[in-house]
KELUMFI-209418 format. One record per residue (C-alpha): x, y, z; residue number from 0; residue in three letters. Coordinates in Angstrom, 1 decimal, decimal comma. Each point is the difference from the previous one (the first is absolute). Example, Ala and Ser with C-alpha at 12.3 -4.5 7.8 and 13.67 -1.06 7.14 Angstrom:
<rs>
[r [12,3 -4,5 7,8] 0 Ala]
[r [1,4 3,4 -0,7] 1 Ser]
</rs>
This chain:
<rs>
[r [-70,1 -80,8 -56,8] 0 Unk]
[r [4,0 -1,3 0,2] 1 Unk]
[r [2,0 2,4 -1,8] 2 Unk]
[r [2,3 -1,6 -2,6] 3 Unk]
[r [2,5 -2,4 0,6] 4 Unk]
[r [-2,0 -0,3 3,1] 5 Unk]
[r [0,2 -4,1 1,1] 6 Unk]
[r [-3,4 -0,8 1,2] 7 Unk]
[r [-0,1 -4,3 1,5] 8 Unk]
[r [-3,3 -0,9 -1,1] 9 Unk]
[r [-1,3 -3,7 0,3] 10 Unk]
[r [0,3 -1,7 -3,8] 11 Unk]
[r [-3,8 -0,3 -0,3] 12 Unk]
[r [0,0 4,1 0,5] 13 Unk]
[r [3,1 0,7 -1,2] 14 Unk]
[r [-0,3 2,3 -3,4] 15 Unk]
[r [2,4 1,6 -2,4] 16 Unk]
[r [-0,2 3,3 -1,7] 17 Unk]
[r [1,7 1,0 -2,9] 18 Unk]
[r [0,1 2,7 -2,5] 19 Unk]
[r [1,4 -0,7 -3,1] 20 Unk]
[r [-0,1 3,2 -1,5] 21 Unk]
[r [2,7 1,8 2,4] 22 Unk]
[r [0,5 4,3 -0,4] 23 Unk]
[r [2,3 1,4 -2,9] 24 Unk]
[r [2,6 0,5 2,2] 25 Unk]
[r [0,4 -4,0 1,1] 26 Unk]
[r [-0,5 -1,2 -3,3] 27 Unk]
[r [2,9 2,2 -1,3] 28 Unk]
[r [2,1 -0,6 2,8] 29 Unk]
[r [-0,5 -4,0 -0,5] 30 Unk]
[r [0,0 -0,2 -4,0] 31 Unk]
[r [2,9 2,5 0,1] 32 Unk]
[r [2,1 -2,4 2,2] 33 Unk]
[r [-1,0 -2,8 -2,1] 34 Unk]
[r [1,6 1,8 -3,1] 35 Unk]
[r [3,3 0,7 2,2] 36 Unk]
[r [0,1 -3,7 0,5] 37 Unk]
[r [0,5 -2,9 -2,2] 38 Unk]
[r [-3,1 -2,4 0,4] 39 Unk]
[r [0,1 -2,0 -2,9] 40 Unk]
[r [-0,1 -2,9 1,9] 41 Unk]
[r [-4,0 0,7 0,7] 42 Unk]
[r [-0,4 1,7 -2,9] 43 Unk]
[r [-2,0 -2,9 -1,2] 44 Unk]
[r [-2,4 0,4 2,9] 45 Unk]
[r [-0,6 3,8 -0,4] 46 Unk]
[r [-3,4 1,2 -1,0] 47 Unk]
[r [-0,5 2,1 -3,0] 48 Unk]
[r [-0,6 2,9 2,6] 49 Unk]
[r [3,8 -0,7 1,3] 50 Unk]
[r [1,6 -0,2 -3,3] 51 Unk]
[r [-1,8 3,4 -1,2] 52 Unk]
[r [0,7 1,3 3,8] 53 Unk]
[r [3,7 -0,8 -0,1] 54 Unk]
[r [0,3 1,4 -3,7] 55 Unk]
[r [-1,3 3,5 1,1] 56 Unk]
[r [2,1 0,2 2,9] 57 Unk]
[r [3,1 -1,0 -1,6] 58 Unk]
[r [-0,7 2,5 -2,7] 59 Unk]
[r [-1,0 2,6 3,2] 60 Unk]
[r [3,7 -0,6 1,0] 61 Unk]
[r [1,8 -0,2 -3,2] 62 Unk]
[r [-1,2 3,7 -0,3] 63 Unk]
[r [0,9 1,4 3,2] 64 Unk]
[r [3,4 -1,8 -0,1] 65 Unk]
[r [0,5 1,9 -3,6] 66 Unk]
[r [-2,2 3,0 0,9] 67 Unk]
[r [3,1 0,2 3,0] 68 Unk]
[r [2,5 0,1 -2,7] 69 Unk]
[r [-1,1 2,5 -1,7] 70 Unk]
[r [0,7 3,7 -0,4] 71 Unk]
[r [-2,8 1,9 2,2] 72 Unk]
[r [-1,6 1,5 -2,5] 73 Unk]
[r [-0,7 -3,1 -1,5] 74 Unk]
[r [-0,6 -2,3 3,2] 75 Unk]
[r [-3,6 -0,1 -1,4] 76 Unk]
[r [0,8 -1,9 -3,0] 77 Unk]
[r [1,0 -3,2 -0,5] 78 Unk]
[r [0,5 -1,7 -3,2] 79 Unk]
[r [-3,5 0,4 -1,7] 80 Unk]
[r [-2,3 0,5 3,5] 81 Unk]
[r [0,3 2,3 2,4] 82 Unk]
[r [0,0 -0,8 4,1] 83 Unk]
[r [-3,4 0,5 0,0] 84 Unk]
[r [-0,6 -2,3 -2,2] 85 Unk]
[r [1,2 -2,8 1,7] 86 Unk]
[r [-2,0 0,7 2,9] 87 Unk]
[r [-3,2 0,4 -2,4] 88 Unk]
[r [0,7 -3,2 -0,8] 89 Unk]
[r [0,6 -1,4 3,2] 90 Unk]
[r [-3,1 1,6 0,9] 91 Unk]
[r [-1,8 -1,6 -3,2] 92 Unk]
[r [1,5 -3,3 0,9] 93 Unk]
[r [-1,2 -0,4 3,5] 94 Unk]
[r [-3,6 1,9 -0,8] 95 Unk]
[r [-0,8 -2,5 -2,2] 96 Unk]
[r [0,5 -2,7 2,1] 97 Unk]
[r [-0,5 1,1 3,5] 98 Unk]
[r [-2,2 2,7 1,7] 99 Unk]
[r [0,8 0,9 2,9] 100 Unk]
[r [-2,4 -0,7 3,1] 101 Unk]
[r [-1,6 3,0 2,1] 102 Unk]
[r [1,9 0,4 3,0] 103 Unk]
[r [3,2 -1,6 0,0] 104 Unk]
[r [2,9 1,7 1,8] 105 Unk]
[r [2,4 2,5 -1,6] 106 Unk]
</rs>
């Protein structure tokens, strides 16, 4: 089999596309979390609710680090009312509930 972002030319009538929409942890929080950094209002009318609850537990994943950064260190692991790790549980929550992640996929 190709390996990803392998380009394979394929005739239309054999020509076949394969996606995964449920990508690893990892990409989801890399994408959602550069979503929050940027201002997409513009599409925000097009965004599912899976974008909308994806963006809002990343921003709040980076609204604790950024504070968490501030912080004394010996109290880096509070932020407000949650702790660091619970942001990530959220995150975690957030993309569980919508997405499982396929067997196999690269790391």
């Amino acid at each position: 089999l190709p390996q990803a972002c392998t380009t394979v030319v394929l005739p239309p009538r054999a020509a076949c596309v394969v996606h995964y929409d449920a990508c690893h942890y990892e990409r989801w929080l890399d994408k959602f979390t550069e979503f929050a950094r940027t201002d997409h209002s513009h599409r925000a009318k097009n965004f599912t609710q899976f974008n909308r609850e994806s963006i809002v537990a990343c921003t709040q994943m980076l609204e604790a680090r950024e504070a968490a950064a501030s912080l004394a260190p010996a109290m880096q692991g509070f932020v407000g009312h949650y702790t660091l790790d619970d942001a990530e549980e959220l995150a975690r929550r957030v993309w569980a509930t919508w997405r499982q992640e396929p067997p196999g996929l690269p790391q």
